[in-house]
N, C-alpha and C positions, 0 to 999 in steps of 0.2 A: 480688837477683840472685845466681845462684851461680856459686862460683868453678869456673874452669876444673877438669879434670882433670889430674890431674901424670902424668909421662909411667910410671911402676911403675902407677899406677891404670889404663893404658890396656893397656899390657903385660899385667896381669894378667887383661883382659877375651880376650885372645888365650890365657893359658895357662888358663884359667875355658874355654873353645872348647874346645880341644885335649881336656883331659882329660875333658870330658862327651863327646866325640866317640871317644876312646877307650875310656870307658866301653861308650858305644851300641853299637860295634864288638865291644864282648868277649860283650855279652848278645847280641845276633844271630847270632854266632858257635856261642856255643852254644848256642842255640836250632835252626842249621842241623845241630851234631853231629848232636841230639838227632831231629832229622828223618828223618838217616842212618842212626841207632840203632833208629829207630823201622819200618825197613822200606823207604824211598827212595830210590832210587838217585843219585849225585851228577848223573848227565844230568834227571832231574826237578828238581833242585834248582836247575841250569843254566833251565830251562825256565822253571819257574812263578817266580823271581827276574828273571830276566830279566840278573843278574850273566853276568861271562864265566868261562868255564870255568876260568880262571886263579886271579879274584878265591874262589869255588867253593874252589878246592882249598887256598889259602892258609886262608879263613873254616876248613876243616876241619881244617887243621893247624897246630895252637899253635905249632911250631918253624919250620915254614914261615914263618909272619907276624911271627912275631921276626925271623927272620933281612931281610926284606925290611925289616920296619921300621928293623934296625941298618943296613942298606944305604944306606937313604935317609936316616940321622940322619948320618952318615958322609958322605953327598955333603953333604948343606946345609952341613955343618962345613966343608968343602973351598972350598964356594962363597963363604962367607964372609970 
C-alpha cells in the first residue's frame, strides 16, 4: 500500500501546474509576436485564435502581461 501524500507533495503538484502553465504561455506568446513580425495583423491573430482582442494584445506585450499578472498576484494576496 502507499503511503498517503503530505500536503508540500500536494502543494507542489499545483506549483509543478503553475509554472508549466506559465511556461506554455510565454512560448505561445512568442510564437503570436513572431506571427506579427512575420506580416499578420493583430485582427488575424484575434480571428484564426479565436482569443479576445484583450487576451491578443496582452500575448503581444511582455509589460502588459506582467503588469496584469502583478495585478492579480496582488488581489489573491488581498484575498487571502
Amino acid at each position: 500500500m502507499t503511503r498517503p501524500a503530505t500536503d508540500d507533495e500536494i502543494r507542489q503538484i499545483v506549483t509543478d501546474y503553475e509554472q508549466a502553465c506559465e511556461r506554455a504561455m510565454e512560448e505561445r506568446d512568442t510564437r503570436l509576436r513572431a506571427a506579427l513580425d512575420s506580416g499578420r495583423r493583430q485582427a488575424d491573430l484575434v480571428r484564426v485564435t479565436g482569443m479576445s482582442r484583450e487576451a491578443i494584445r496582452q500575448a503581444l506585450n511582455p509589460e502588459v502581461r506582467a503588469a496584469v499578472k502583478a495585478r492579480r498576484q496582488a488581489a489573491r494576496q488581498g484575498d487571502s
